[in-house]
N, C-alpha and C positions, 0 to 999 in steps of 0.2 A: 299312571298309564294303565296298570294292570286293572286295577280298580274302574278304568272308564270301561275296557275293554266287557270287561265281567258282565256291568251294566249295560253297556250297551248292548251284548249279546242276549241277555234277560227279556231285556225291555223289546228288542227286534223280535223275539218269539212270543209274545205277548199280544204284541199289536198284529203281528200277523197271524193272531188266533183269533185275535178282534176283526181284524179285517175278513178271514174265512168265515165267523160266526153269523154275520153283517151280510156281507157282498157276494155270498155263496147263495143265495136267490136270484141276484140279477141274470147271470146266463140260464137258470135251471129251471124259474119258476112257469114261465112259459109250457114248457116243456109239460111238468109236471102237473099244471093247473088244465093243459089240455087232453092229458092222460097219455100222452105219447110214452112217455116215461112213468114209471113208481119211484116214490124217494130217492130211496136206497140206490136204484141203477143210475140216476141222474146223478147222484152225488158223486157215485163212483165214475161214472164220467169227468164232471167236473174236477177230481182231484186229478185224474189221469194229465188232462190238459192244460191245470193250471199247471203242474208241475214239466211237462213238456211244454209251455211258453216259458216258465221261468228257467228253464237249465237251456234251452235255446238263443231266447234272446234277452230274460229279465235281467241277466248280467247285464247289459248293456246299458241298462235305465237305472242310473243311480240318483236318486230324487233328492231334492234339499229337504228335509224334513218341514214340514210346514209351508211347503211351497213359496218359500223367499220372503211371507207377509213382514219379518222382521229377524232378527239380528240375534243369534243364541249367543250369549258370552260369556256361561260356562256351562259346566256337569250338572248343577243345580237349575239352569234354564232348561238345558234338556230331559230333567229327571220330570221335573213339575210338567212342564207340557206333555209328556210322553204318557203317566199317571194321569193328569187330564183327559187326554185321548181316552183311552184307553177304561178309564173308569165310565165314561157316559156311551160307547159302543159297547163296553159289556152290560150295563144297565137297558140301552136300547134294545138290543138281542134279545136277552133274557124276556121283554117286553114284547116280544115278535114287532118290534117296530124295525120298519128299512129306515134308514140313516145313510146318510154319508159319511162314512170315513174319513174323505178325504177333506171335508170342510170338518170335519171334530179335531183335526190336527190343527187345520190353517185357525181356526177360534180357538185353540189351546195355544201355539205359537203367538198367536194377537194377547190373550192375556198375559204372558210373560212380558211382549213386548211393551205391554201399557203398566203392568207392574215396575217396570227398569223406571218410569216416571216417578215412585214412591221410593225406589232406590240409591236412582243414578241422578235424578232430576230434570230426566228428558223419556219421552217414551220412543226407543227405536222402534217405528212402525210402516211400512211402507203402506198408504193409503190407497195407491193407485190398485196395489196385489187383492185389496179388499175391495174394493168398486167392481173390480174383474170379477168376482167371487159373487157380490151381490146381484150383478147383471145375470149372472149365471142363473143365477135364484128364479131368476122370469124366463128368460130366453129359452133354456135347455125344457123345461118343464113344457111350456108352449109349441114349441117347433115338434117337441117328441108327440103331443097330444094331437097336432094336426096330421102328422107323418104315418101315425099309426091307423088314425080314421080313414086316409086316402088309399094305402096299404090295405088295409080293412074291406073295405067298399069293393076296390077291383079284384083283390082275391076272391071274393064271395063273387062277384059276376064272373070272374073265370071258372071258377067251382060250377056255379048254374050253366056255364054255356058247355063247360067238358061232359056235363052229366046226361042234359037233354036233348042240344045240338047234336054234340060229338056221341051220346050213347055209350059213354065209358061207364061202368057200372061205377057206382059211388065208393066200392070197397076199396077200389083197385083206385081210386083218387087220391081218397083217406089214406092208404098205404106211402103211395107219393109222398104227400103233405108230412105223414109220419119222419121218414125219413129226412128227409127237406128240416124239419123242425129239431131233428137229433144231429144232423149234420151243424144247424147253427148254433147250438148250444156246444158242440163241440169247439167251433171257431170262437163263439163267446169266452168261450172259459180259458181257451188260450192267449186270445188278446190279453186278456184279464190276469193271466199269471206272466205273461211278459212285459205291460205295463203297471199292474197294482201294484205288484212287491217291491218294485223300488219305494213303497210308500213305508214298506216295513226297514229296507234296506238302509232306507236313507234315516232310520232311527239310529243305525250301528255307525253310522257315517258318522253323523253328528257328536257322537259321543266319542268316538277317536279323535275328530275333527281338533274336539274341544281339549281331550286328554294328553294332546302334546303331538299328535302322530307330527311324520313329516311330511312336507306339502307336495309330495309327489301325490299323495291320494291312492286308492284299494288297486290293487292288482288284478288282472283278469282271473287269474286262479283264485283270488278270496273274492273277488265278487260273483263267481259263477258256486263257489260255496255256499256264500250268502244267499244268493240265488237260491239253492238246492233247501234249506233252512229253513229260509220264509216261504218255499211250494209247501212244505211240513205241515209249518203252523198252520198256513189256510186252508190246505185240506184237514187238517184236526179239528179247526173252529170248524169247518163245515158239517161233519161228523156228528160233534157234538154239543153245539146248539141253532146251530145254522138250518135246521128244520122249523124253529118256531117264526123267525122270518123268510121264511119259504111261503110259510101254511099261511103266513098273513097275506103277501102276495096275490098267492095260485089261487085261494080257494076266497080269500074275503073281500074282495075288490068288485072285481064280477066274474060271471062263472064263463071260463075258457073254453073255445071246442079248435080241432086242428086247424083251421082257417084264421083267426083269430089269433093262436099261436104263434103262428109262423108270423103273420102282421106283426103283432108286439115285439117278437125277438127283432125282427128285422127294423125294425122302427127305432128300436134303440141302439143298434149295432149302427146303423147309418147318423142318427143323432150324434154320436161321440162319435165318429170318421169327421161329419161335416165340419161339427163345430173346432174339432183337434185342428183341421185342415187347411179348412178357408180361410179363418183369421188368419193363420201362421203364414201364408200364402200372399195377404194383402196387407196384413201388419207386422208381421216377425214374430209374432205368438200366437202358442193357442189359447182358447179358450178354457177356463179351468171348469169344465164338466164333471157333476156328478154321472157317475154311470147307475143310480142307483134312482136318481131324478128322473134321468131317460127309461129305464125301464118300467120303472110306478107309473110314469106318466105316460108311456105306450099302452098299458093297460087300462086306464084310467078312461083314452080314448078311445078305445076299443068300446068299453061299458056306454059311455054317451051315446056313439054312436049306433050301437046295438038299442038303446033302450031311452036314451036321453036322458035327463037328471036320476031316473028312476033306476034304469040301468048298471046303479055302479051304487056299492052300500055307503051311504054319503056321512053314518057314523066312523066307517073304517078310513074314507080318505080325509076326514076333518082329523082323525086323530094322525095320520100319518103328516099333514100339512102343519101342525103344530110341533112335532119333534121335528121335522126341515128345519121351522121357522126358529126354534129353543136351539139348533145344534152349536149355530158359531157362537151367540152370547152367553151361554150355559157353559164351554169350553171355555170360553173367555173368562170366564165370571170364576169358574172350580182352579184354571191356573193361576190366576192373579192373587186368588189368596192362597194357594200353597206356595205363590213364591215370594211374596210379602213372608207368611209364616216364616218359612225358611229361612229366608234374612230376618228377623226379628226374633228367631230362637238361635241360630249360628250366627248373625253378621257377614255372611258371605252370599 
């Protein structure tokens, strides 16, 4: 038990330095690609509020580690998946490529589960958790890319009609707009630390889970700990490499101005409400959203619309479209042979 504890505590500040180093662009880069913000003050925003959603409410979101795709059944399942995560969002980072996190865990937890087939002689894998995952892959991308150009469109004729109808000087808009754009980045980054970190959380979960704890499950005082821990880690990762997928975002997609800004944040802040919402509303679940899809992909439509194919640098979204498309099978693929290894150098 001490020994799960150890590790699971290891491995929960790991991933949520992965996950700050990664996901620390989604609420900022807007911001920051429209100059409302400089790095530096964006990020120091972003830590302030991930860490005020998660001591507020991220205790309350205690995640299944791998979002249910399959069945951990022991410290060795969760050590390989967790290592998996975690090794390809630090390799993505360092790459300034956006990724999802949250599908590098579910394609790390799917490898373990299809490894138990070379183990156990059955692969515990829930295929339904994976179809949800891959529908995700088109739907969230889509919906974000049209929400953003519509967003896009009537901000820019409410900008034209305040400026030369209305006779509002353009400074005094832009200041507006300024605002407006720091206020969602601030709402961003809080959502973001009181729903991400159960992604980190529930790595410390699993690994007690599995270590013998008792089936009462984490107490409000250790999980508002935990909470407090994994706000750390993501503002650390954010700090300190969470700038190279910023800069890929802000500046090499297409070039952002305040109007534009506010579009993209807004676009993707509604993309993950709707998709969380509706489904769960009309079928008892949500949908499993990257927030990392919504926000590229708010940008993405932004560029089109501004400029149409030409618009947007179509070397930078080809390489971003192919690490999406690498994230679950390449997780899949790094855990299933650490966890074969495993059992074929232990037996366990």
């Amino acid at each position: 038990m001490d020994v799960a504890i150890a590790l699971g505590f290891a491995l929960m500040v790991y991933i949520a330095w992965c996950i700050g180093a990664n996901d620390a662009s989604n609420p900022t880069e807007c911001a920051v690609g429209a100059g409302a913000l400089n790095l530096r003050r964006a990020l120091v925003l972003f830590s302030v509020f991930v860490a005020a959603g998660s001591l507020l409410q991220g205790w309350m979101v205690m995640k299944t580690f791998g979002g249910g795709v399959s069945d951990l059944k022991s410290i060795y399942d969760a050590l390989t998946a967790s290592l998996a995560t975690g090794t390809w969002i630090t390799a993505a980072s360092l790459l300034g490529m956006p990724i999802s996190t949250t599908h590098s865990a579910v394609g790390s937890v799917l490898g373990v589960g299809l490894a138990h087939f070379f183990i156990y002689g059955s692969a515990s894998v829930r295929y339904e958790v994976v179809l949800r995952v891959v529908i995700s892959w088109i739907t969230s991308p889509l919906g974000s890319i049209a929400l953003a150009a519509l967003l896009y469109v009537a901000l820019r004729k409410l900008y034209g009609y305040s400026t030369t109808k209305m006779g509002i000087p353009p400074d005094r808009v832009d200041r507006v707009l300024r605002y407006v754009l720091i206020g969602a980045l601030a709402f961003s980054a809080y959502s973001f630390g009181a729903n991400d970190v159960g992604n980190a959380t529930g790595v410390y979960v699993a690994f007690v889970r599995l270590g013998g704890a008792p089936a009462r499950g984490i107490d409000v005082a250790t999980a508002m700990v935990l909470a407090a821990v994994g706000a750390f880690g993501i503002a650390l990762g954010g700090f300190t490499v969470g700038r190279r997928v910023i800069a890929t975002v802000a500046y090499r997609i297409t070039r952002l101005d305040l109007v534009s800004g506010v579009a993209g944040e807004l676009a993707n802040a509604l993309v993950v409400w709707l998709f969380t919402t509706v489904p769960y509303v009309l079928f008892g679940y949500g949908m499993p959203v990257s927030t990392t899809h919504a926000s590229v992909s708010a940008i993405i439509g932004i560029g089109l619309v501004k400029g149409g194919p030409r618009g947007i640098s179509a070397s930078t979204v080809l390489k971003i479209l192919a690490s999406w498309l690498l994230t679950v099978p390449l997780c899949s693929g790094i855990a299933l042979g650490l966890r074969v290894l495993v059992y074929g150098v232990l037996r366990v």
